[in-house]
N, CA, C and O atoms as CSV, one atom per row, in Angstrom:
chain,resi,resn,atom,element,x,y,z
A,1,UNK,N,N,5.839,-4.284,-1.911
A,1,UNK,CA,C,5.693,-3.609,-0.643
A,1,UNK,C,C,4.324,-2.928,-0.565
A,1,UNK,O,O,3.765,-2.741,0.516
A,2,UNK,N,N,3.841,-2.593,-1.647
A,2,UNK,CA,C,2.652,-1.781,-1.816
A,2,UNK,C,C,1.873,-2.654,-1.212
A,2,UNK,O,O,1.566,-2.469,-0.034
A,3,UNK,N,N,1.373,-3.870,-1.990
A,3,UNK,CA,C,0.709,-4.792,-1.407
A,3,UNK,C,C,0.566,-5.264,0.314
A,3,UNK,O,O,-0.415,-5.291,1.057
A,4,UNK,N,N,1.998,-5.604,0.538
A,4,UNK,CA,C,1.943,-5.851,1.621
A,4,UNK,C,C,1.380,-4.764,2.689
A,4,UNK,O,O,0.869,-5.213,3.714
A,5,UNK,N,N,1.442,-3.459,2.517
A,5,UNK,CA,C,1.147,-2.935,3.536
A,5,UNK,C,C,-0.613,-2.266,3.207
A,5,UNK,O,O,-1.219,-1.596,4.044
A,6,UNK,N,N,-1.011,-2.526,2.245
A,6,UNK,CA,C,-1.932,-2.482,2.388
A,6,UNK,C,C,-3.381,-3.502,2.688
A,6,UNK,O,O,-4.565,-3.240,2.899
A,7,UNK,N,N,-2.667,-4.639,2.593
A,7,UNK,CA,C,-2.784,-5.879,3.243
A,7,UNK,C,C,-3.393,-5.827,4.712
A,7,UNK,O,O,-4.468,-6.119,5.235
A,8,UNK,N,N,-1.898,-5.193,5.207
A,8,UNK,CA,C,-1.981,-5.462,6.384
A,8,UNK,C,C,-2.445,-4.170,7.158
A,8,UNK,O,O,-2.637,-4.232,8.373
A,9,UNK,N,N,-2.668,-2.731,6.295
A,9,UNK,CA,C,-3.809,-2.064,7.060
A,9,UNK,C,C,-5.142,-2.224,7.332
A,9,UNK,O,O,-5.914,-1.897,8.233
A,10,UNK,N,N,-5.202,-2.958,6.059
A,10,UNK,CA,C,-6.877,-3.877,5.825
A,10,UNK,C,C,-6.868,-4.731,7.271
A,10,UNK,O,O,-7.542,-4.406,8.248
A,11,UNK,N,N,-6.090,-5.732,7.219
A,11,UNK,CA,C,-6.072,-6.934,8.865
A,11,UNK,C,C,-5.583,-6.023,9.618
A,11,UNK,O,O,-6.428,-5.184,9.306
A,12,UNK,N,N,-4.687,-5.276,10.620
A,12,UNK,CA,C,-4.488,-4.839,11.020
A,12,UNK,C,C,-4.742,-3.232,11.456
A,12,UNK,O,O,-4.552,-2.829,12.603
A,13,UNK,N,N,-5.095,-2.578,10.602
A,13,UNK,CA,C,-5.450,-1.215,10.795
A,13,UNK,C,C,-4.157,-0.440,10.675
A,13,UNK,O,O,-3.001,-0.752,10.390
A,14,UNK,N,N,-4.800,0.733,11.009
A,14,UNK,CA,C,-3.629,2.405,9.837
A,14,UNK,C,C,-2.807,1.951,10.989
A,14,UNK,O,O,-2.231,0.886,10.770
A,15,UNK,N,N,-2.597,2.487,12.177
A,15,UNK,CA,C,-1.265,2.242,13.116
A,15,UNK,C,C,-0.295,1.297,12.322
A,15,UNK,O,O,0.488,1.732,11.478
A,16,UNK,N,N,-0.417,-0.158,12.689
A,16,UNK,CA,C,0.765,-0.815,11.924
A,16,UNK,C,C,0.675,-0.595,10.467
A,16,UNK,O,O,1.560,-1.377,10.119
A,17,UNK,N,N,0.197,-0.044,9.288
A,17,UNK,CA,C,0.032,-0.039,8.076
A,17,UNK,C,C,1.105,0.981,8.143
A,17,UNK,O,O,2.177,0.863,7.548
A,18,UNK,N,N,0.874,1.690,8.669
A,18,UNK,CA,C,1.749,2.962,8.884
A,18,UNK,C,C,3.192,2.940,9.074
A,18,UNK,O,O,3.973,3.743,8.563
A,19,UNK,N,N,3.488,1.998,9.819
A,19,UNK,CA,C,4.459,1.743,10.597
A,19,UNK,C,C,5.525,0.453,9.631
A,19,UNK,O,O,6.686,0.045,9.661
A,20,UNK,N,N,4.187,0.183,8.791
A,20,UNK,CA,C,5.313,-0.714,7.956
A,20,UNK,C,C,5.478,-0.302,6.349
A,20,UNK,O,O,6.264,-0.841,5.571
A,21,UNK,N,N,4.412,0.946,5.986
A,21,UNK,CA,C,4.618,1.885,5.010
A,21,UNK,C,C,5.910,2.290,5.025
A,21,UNK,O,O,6.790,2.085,4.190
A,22,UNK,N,N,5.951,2.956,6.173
A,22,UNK,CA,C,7.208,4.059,6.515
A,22,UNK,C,C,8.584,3.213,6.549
A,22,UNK,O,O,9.475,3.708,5.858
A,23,UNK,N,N,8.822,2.346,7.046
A,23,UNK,CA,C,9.733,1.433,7.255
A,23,UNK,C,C,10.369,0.563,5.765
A,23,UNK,O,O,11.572,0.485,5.516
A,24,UNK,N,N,9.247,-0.047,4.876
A,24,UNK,CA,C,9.318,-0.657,3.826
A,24,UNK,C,C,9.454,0.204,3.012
A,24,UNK,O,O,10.312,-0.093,2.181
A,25,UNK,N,N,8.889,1.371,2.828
A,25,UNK,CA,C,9.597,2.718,2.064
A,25,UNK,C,C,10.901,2.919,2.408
A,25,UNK,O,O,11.577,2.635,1.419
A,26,UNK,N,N,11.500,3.219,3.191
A,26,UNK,CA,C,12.309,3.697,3.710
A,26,UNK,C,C,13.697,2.819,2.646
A,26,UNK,O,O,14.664,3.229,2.004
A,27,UNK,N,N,13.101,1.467,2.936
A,27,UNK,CA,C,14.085,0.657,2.929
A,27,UNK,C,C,14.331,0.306,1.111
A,27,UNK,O,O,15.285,-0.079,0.435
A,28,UNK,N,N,13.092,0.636,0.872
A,28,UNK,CA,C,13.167,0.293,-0.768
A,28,UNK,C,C,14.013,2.215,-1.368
A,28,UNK,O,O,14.914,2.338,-2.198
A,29,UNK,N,N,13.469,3.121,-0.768
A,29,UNK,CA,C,14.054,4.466,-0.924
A,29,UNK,C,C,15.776,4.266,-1.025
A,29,UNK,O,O,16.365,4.810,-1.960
A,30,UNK,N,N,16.413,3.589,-0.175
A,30,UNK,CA,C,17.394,3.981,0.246
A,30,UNK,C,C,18.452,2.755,-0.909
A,30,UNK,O,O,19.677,2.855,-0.977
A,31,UNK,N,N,17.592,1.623,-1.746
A,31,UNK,CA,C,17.970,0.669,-2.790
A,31,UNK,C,C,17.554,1.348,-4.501
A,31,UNK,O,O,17.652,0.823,-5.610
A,32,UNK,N,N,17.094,2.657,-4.089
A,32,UNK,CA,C,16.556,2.889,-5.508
A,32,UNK,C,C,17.265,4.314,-5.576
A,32,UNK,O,O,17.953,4.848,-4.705
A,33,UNK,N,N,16.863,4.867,-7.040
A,33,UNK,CA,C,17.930,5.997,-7.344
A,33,UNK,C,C,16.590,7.499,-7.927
A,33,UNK,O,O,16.755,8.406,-8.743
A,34,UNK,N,N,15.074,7.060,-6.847
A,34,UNK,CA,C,14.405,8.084,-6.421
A,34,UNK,C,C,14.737,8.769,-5.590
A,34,UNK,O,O,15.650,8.552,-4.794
A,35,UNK,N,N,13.923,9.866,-5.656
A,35,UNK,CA,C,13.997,11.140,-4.110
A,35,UNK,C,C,13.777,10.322,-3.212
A,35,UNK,O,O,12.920,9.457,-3.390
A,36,UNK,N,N,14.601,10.406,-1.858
A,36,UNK,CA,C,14.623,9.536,-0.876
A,36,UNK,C,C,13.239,10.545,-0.491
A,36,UNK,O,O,12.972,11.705,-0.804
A,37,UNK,N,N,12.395,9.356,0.468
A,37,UNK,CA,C,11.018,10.361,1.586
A,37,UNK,C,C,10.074,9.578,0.337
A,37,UNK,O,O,9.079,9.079,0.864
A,38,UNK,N,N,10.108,9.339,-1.131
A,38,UNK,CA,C,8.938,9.566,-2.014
A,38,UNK,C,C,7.946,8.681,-1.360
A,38,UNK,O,O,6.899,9.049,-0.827
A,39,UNK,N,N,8.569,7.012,-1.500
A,39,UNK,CA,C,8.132,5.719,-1.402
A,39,UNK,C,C,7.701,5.924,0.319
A,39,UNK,O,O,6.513,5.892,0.640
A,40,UNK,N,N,8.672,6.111,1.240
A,40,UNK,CA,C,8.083,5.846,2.143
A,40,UNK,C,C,6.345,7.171,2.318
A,40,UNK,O,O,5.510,6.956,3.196
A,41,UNK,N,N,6.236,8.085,1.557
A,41,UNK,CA,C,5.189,8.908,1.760
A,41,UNK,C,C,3.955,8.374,1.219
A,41,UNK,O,O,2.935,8.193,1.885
A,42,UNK,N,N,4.099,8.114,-0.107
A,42,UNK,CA,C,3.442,7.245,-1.139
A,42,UNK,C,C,3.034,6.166,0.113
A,42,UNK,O,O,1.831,6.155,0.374
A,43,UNK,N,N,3.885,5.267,0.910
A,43,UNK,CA,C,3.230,4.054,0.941
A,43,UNK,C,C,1.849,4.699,2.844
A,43,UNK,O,O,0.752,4.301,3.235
A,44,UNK,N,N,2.773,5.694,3.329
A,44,UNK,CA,C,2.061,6.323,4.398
A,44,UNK,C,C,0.804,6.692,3.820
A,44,UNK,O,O,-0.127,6.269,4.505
A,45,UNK,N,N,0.431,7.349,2.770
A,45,UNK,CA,C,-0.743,7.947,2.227
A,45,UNK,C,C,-1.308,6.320,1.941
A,45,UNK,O,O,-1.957,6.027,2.945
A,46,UNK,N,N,-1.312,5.682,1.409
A,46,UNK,CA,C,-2.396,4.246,1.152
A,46,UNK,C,C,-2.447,3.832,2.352
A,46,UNK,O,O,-3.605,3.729,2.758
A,47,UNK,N,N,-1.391,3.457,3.333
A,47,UNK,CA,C,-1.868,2.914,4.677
A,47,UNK,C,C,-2.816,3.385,5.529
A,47,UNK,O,O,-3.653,2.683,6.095
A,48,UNK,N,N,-2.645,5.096,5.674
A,48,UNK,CA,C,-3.654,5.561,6.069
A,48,UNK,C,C,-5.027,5.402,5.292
A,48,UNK,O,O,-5.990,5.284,6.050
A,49,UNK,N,N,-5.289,5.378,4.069
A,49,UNK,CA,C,-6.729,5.524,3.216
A,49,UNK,C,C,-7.226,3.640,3.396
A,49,UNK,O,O,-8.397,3.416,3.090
A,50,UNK,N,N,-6.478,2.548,3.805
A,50,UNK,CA,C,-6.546,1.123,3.579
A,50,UNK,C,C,-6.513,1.304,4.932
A,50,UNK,O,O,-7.130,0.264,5.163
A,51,UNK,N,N,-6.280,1.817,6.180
A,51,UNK,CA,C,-6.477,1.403,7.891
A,51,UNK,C,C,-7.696,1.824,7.914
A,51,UNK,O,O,-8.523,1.007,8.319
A,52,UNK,N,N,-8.119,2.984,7.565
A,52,UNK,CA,C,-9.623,3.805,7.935
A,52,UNK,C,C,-10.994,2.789,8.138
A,52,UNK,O,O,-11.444,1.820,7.525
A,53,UNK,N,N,-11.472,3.726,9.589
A,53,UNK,CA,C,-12.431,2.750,10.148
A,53,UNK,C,C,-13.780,2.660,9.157
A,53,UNK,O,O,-14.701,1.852,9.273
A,54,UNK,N,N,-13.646,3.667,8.195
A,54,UNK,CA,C,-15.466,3.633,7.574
A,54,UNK,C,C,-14.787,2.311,6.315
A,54,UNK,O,O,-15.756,1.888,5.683
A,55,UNK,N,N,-13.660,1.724,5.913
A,55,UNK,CA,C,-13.316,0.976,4.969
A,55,UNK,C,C,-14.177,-0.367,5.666
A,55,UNK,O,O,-14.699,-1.135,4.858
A,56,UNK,N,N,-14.342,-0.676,7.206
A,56,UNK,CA,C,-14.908,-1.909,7.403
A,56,UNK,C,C,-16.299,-1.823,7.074
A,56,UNK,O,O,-17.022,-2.782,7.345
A,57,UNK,N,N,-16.781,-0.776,6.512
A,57,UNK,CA,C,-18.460,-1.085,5.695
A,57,UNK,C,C,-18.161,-1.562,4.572
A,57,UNK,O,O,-19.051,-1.790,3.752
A,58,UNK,N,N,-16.913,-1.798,4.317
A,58,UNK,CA,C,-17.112,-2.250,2.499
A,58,UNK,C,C,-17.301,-3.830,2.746
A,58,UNK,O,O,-17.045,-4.496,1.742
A,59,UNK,N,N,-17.648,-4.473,3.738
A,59,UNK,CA,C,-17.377,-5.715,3.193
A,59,UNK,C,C,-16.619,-6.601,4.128
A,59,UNK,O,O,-16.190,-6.096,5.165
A,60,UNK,N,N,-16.351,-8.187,3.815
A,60,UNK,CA,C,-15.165,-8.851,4.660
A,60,UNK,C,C,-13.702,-8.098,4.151
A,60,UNK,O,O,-13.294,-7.110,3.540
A,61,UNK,N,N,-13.258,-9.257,4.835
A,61,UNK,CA,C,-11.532,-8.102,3.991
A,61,UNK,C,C,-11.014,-8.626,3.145
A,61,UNK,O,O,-9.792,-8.479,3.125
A,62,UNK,N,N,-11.564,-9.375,2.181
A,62,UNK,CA,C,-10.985,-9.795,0.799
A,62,UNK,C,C,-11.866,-9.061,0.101
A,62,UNK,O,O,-11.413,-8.866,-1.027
A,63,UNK,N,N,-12.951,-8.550,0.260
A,63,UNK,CA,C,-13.416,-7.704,-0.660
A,63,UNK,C,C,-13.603,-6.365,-0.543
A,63,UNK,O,O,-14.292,-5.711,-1.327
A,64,UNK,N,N,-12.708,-5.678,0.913
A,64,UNK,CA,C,-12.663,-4.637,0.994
A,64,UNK,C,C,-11.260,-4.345,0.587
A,64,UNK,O,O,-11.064,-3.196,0.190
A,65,UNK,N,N,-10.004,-5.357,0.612
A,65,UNK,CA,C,-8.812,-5.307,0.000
A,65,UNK,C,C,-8.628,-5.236,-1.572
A,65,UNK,O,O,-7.753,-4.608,-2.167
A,66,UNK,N,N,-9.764,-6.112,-2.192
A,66,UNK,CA,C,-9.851,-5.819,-3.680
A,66,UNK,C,C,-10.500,-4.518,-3.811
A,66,UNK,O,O,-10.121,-3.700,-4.649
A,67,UNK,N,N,-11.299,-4.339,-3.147
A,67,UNK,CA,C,-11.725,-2.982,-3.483
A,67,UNK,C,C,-11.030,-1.337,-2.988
A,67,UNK,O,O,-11.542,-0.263,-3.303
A,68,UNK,N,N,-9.736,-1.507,-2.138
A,68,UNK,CA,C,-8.929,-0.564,-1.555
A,68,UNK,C,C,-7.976,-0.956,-2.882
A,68,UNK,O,O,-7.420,-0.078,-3.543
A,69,UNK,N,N,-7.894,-1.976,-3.100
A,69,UNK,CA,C,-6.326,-1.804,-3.887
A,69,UNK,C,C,-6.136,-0.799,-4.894
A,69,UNK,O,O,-5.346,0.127,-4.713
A,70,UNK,N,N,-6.771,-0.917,-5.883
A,70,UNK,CA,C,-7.322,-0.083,-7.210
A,70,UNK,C,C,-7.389,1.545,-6.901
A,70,UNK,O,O,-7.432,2.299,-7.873
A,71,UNK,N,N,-7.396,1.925,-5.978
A,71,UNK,CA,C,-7.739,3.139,-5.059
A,71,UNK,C,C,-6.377,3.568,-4.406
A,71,UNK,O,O,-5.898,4.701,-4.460
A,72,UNK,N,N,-5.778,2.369,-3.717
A,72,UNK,CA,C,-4.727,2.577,-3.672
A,72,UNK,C,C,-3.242,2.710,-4.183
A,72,UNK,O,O,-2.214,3.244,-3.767
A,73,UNK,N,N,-3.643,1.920,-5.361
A,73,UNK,CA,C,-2.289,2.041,-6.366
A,73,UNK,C,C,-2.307,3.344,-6.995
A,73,UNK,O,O,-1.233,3.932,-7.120
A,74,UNK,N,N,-3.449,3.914,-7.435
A,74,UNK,CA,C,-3.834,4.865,-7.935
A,74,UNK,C,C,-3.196,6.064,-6.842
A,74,UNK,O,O,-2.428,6.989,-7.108
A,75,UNK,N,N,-3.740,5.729,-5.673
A,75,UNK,CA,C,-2.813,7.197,-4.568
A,75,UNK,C,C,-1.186,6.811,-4.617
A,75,UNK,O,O,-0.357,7.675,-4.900
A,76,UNK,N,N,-0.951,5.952,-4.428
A,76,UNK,CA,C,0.656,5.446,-4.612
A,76,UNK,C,C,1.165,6.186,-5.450
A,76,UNK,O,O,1.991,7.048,-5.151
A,77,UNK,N,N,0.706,5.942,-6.757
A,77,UNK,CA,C,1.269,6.276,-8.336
A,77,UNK,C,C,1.740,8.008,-8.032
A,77,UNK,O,O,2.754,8.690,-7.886
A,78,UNK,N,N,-0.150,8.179,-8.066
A,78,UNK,CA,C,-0.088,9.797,-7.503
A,78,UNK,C,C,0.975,10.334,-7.244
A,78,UNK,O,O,1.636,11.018,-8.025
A,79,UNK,N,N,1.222,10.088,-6.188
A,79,UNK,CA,C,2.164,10.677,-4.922
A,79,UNK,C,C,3.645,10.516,-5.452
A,79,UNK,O,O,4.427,11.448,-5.644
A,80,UNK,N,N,3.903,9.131,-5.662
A,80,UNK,CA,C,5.032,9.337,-6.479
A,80,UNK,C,C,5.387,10.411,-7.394
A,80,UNK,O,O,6.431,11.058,-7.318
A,81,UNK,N,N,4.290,10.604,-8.435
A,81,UNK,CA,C,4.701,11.291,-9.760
A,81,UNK,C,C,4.817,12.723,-9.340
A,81,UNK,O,O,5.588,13.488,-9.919
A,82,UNK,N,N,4.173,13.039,-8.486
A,82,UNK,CA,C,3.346,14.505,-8.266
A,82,UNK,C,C,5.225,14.745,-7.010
A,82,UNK,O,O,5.511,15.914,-6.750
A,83,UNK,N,N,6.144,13.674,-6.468
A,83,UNK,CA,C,6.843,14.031,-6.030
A,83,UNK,C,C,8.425,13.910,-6.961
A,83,UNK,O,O,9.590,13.930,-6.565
A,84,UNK,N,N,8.011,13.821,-7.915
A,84,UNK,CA,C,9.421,13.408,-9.041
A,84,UNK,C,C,9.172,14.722,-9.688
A,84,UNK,O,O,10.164,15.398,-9.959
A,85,UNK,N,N,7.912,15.212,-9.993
A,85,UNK,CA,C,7.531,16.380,-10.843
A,85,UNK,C,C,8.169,17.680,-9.993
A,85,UNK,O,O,8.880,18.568,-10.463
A,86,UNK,N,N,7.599,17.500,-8.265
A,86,UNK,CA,C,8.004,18.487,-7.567
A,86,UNK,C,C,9.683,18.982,-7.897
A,86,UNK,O,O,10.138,19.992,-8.435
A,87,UNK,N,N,10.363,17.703,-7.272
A,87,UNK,CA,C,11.834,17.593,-7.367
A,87,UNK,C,C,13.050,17.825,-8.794
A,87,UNK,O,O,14.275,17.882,-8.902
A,88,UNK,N,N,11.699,17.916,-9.836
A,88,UNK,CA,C,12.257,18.384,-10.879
A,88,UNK,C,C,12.639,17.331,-12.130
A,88,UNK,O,O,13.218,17.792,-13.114
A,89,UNK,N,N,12.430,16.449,-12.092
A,89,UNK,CA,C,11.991,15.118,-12.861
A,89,UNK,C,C,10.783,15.093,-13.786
A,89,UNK,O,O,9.685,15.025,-13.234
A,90,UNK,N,N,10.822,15.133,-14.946
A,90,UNK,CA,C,10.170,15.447,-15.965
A,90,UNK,C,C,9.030,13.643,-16.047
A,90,UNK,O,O,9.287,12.447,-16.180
A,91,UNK,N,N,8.016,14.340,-15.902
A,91,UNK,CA,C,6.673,12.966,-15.575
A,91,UNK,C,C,6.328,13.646,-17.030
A,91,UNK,O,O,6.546,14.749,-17.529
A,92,UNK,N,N,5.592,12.274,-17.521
A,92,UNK,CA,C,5.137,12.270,-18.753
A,92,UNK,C,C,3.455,11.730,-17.937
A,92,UNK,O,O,3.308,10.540,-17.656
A,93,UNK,N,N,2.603,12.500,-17.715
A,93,UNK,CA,C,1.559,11.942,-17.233
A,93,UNK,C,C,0.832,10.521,-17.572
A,93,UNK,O,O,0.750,9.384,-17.107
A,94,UNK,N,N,0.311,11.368,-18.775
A,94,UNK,CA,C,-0.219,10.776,-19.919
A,94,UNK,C,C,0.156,9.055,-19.724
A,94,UNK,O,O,-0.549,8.249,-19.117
A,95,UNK,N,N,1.348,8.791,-20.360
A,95,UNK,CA,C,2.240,7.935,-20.051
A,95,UNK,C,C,2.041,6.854,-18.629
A,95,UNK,O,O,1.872,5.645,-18.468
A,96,UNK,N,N,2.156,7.905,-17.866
A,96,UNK,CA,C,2.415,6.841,-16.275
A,96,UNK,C,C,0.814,6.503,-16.158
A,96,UNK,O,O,0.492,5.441,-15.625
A,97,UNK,N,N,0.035,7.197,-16.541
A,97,UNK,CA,C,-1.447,6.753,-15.911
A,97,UNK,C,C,-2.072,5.453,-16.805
A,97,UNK,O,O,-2.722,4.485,-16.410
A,98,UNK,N,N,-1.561,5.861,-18.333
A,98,UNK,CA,C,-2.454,4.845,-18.661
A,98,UNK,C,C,-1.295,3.455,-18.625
A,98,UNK,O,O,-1.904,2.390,-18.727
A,99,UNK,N,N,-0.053,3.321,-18.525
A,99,UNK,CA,C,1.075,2.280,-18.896
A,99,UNK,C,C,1.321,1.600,-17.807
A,99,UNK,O,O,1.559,0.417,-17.568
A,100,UNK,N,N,1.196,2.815,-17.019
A,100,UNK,CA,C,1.800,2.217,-15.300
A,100,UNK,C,C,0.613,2.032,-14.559
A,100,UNK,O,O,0.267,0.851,-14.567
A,101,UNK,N,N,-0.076,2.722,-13.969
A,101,UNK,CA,C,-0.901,2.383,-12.399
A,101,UNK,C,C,-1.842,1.927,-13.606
A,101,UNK,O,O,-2.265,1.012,-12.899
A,102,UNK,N,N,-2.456,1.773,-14.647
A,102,UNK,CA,C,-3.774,0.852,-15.446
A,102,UNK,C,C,-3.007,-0.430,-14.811
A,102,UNK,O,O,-3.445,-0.920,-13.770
A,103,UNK,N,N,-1.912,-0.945,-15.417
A,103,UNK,CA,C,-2.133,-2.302,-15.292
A,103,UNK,C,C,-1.178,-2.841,-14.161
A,103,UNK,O,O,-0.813,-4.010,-14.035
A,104,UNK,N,N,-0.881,-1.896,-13.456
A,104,UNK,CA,C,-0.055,-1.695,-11.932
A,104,UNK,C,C,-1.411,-2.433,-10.965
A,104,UNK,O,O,-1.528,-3.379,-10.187
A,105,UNK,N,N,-2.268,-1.404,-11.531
A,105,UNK,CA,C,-3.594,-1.859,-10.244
A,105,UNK,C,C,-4.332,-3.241,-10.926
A,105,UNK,O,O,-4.780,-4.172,-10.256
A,106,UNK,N,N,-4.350,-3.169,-12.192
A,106,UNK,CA,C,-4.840,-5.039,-12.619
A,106,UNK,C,C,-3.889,-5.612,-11.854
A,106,UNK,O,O,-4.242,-6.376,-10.955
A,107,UNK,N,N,-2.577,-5.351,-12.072
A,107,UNK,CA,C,-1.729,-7.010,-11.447
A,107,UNK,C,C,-2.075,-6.884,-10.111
A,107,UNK,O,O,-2.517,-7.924,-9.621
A,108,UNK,N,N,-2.005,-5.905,-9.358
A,108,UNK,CA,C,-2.071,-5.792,-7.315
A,108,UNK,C,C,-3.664,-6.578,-7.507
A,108,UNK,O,O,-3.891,-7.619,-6.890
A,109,UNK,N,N,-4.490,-6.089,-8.231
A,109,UNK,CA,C,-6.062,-6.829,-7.758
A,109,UNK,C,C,-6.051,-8.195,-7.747
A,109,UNK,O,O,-6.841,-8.784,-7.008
A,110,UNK,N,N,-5.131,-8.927,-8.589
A,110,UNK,CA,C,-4.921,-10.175,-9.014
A,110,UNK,C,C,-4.143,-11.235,-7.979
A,110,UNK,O,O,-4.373,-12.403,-7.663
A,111,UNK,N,N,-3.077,-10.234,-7.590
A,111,UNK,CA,C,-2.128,-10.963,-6.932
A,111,UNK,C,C,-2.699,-10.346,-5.148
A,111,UNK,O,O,-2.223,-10.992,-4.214
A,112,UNK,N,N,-3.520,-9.335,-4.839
A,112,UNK,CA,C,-3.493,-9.125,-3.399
A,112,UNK,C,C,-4.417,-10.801,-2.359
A,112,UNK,O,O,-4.371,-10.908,-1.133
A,113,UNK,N,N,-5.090,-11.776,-3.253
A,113,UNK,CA,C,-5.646,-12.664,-2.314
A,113,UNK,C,C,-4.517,-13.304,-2.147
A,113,UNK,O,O,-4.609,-13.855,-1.050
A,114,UNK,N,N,-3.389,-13.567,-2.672
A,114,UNK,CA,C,-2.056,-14.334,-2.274
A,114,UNK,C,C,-1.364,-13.605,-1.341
A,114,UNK,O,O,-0.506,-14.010,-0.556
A,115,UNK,N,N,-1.671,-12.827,-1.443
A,115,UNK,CA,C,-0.634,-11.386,-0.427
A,115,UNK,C,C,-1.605,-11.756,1.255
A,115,UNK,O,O,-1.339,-11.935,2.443
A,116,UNK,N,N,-2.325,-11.727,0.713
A,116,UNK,CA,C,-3.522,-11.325,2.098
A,116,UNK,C,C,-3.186,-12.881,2.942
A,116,UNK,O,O,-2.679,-12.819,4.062
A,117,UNK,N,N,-3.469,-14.085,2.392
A,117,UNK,CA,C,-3.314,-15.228,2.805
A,117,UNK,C,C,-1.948,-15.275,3.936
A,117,UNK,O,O,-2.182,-15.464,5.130
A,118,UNK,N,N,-0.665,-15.107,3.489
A,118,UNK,CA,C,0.090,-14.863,4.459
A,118,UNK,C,C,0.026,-14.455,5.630
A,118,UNK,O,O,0.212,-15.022,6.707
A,119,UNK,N,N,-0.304,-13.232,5.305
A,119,UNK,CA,C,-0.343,-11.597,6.353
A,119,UNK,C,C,-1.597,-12.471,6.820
A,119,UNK,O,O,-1.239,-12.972,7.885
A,120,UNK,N,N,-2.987,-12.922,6.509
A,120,UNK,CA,C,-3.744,-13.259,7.550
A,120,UNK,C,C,-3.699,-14.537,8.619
A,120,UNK,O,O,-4.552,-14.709,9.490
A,121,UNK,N,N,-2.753,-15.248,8.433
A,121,UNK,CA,C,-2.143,-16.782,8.664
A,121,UNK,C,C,-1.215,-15.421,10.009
A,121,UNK,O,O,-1.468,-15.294,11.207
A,122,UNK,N,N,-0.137,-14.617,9.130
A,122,UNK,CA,C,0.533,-13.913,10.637
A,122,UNK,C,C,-0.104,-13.060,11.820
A,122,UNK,O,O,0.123,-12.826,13.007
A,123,UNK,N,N,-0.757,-12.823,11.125
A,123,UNK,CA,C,-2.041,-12.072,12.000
A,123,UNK,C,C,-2.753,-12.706,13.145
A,123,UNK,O,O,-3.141,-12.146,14.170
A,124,UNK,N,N,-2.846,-13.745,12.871
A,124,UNK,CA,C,-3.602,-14.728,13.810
A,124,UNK,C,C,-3.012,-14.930,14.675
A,124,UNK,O,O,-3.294,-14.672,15.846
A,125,UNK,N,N,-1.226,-15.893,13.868
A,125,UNK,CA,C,-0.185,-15.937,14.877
A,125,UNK,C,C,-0.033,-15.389,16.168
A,125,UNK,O,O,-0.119,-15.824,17.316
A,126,UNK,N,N,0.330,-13.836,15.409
A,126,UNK,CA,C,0.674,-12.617,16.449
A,126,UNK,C,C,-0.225,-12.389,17.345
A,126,UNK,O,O,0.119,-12.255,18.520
A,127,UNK,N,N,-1.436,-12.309,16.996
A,127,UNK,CA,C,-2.897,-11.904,17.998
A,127,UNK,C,C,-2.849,-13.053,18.954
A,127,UNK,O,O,-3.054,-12.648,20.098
A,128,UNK,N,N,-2.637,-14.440,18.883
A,128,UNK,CA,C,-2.594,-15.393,19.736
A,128,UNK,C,C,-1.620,-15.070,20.625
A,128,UNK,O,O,-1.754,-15.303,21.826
A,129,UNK,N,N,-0.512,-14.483,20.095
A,129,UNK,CA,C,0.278,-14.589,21.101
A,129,UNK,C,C,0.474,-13.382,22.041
A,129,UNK,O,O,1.189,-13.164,23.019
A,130,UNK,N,N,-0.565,-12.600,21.264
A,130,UNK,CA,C,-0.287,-11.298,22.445
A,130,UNK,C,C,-1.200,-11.980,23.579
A,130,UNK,O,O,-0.768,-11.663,24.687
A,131,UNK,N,N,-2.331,-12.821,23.653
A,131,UNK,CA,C,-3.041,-12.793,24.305
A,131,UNK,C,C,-2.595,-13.748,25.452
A,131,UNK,O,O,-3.026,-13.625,26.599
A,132,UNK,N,N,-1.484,-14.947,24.978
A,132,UNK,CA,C,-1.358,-15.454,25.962
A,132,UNK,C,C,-0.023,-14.612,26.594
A,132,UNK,O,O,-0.766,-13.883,27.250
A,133,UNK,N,N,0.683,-14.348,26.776
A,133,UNK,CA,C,1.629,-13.340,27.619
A,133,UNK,C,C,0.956,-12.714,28.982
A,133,UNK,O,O,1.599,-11.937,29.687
């Protein structure tokens, strides 16, 4: 889900990133046995930092998506831990930074041009069809 919505704030911008943060959180929140709110906040905070208009100086959007991801798994992780810690859930920092988001953000850098390919194939779709209506 991470992927995907940061995908698609990259093609699309923060509005729908947002909108499918909140939603795809929501929905993974309510299958998992975290603080409900974490995931969908976590994924609101990357959508917003992956929609932002100064991100289109980095580049086309395969290399502004490789270069948001790493940035963004990293705020993901964040947000998570910093909301398990709040709620009273014992985070082993140490632990989650170098075990989890190190090679959390290798695999997303690896796997986001497969992610993107989709979402930019639907993108097109959708934009075509708003236009003819």
């Amino acid at each position: 889900m991470l992927l995907v919505v940061l995908a698609w704030a990259v093609v699309r911008g923060v509005d729908e990133g947002l909108m499918w943060g909140f939603v795809g959180g929501l929905i993974i929140d309510l299958l998992s046995g975290g603080p409900l709110g974490a995931t969908p906040l976590a994924l609101l905070a990357v959508a917003f930092l992956a929609g932002q208009p100064w991100g289109r100086s980095l580049g086309p959007p395969v290399a502004r998506l490789l270069l948001l991801v790493p940035l963004g798994v990293l705020v993901h992780h964040l947000v998570l831990l910093f909301v398990l810690a709040w709620t009273g859930h014992v985070v082993d920092w140490g632990f989650a930074l170098t075990r989890v988001v190190g090679p959390s953000a290798l695999l997303n850098v690896v796997l986001a041009p497969f992610v993107r390919q989709p979402l930019a194939w639907l993108e097109r779709r959708t934009r075509q069809e708003e236009f003819t209506l």
